[in-house]
KEKEDO-414248 format. One line per 10 residues: number of its first residue (from 0); their letters; for each residue x, y, z of N, C-alpha, C. Coordinates in steps of 0.2 Angstrom, whole numbers, plus 5000, padded with zeros to 4 digits. Atoms other than C-alpha are relative to their C-alpha. Layout:
KEKEDO-414248
NUM	A	X,Y,Z,X,Y,Z,X,Y,Z | ...
end
This chain:
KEKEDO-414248
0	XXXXXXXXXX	4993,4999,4998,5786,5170,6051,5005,4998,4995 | 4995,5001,5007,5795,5161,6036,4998,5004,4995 | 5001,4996,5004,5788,5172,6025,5006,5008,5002 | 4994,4995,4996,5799,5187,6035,5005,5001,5000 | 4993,5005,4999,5813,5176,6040,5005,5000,4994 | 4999,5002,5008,5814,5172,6020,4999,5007,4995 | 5002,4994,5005,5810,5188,6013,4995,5001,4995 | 5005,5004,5005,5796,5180,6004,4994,5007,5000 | 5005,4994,5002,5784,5197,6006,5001,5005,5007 | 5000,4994,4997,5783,5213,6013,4999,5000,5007
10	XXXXXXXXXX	5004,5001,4995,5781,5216,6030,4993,5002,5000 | 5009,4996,5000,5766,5229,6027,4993,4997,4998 | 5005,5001,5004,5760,5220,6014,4995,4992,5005 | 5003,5004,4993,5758,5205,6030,4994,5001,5005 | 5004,4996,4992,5751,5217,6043,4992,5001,4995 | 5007,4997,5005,5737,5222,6029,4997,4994,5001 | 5004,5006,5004,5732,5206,6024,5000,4995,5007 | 5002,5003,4994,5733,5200,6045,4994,5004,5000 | 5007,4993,4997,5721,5216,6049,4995,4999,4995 | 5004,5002,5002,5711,5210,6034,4996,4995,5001
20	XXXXXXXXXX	5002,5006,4998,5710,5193,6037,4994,5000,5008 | 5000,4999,4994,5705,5198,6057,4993,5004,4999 | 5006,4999,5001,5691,5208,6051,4994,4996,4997 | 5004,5004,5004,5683,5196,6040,4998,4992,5002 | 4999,5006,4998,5685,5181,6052,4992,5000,5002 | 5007,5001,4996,5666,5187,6061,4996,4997,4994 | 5004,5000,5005,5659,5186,6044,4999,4990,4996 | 4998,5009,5002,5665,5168,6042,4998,4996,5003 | 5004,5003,4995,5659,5164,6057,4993,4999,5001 | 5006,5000,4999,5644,5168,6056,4994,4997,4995
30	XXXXXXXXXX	5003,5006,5006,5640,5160,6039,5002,4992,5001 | 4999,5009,4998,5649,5142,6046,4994,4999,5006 | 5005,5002,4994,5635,5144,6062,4995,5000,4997 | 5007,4999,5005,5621,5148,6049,5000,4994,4996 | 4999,5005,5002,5628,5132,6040,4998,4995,5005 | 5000,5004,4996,5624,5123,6057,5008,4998,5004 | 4994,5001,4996,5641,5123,6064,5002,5001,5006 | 4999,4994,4995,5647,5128,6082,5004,5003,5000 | 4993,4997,4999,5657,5139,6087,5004,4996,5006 | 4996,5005,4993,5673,5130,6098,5008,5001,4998
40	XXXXXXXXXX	4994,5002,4997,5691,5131,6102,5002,4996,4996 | 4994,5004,5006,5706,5123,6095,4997,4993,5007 | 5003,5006,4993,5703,5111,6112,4995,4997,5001 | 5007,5004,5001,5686,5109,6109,5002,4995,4996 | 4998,5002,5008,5690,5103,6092,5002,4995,5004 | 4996,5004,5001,5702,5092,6097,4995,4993,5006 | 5003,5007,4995,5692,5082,6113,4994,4997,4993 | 5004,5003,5007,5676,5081,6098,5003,4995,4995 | 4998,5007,5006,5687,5072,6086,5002,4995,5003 | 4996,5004,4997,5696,5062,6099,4994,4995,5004
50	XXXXXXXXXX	5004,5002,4998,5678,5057,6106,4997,4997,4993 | 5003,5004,5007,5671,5052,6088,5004,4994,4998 | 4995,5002,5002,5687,5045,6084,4999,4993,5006 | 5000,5005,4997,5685,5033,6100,4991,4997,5002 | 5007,5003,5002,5666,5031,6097,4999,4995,4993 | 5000,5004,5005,5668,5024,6081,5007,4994,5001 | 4996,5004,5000,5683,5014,6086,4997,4995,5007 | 5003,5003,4993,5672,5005,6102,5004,5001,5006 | 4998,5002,4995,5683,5011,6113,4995,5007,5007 | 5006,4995,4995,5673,5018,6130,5003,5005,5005
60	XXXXXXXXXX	4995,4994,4996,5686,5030,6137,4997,5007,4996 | 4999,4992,4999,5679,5046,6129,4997,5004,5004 | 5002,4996,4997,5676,5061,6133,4996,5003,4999 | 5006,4995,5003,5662,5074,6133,5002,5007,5000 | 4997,4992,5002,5665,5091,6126,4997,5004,5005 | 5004,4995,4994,5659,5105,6140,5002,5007,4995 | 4998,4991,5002,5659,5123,6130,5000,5005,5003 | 4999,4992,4993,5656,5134,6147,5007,4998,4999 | 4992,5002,4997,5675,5126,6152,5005,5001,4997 | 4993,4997,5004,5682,5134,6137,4999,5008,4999
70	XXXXXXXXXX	5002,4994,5000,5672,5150,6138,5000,5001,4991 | 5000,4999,5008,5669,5148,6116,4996,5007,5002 | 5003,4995,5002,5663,5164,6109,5000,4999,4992 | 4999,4998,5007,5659,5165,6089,5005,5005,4998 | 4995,4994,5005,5669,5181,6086,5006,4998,5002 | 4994,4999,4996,5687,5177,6087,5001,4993,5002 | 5000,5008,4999,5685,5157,6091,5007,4996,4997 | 4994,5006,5005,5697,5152,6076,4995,4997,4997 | 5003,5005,5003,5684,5139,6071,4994,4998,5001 | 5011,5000,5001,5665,5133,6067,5002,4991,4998
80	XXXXXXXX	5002,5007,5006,5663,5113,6068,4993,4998,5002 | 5008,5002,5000,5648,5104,6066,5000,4995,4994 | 5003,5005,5004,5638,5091,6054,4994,5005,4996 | 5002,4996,5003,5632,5101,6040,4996,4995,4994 | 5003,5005,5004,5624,5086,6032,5004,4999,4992 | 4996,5001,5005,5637,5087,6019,5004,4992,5001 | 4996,5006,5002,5646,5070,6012,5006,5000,4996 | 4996,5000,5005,5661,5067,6005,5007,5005,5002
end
């Protein structure tokens, strides 16, 4: 929207590079699950980090993540997390 608002770039040259984006997103997808990642929700996301976050801080209030209850799908999700054995 600031880019618009500001006149910072085209509309067209926006919508291209939205409709670009949007097609390219499966493909990303499906390389971060290939990676081991899942696929999940912004709300997924956020209860996992808030459940790690209170795992590693000892406290016993978290929660459990449920992925029927947000009905994830890989295409289209927004996002791939996971433990990819990467460090750092």
């Amino acid at each position: 929207m600031r880019d618009l608002s500001e006149r910072r770039k085209a509309p067209g040259l926006l919508v291209r590079r939205g409709i670009a984006l949007a097609r390219t997103e499966p493909a990303v997808l499906r390389r971060q699950t290939g990676l081991g990642c899942q696929p999940a929700r912004g709300g997924q996301v956020v209860r996992r980090v808030a459940a790690l976050h209170h795992a590693a801080t000892g406290n016993s209030t978290a929660t459990s993540d449920s992925t029927a209850t947000d009905g994830g799908s890989a295409v289209g999700s927004g996002a791939a997390v996971g433990n990819t054995g990467r460090t750092g």
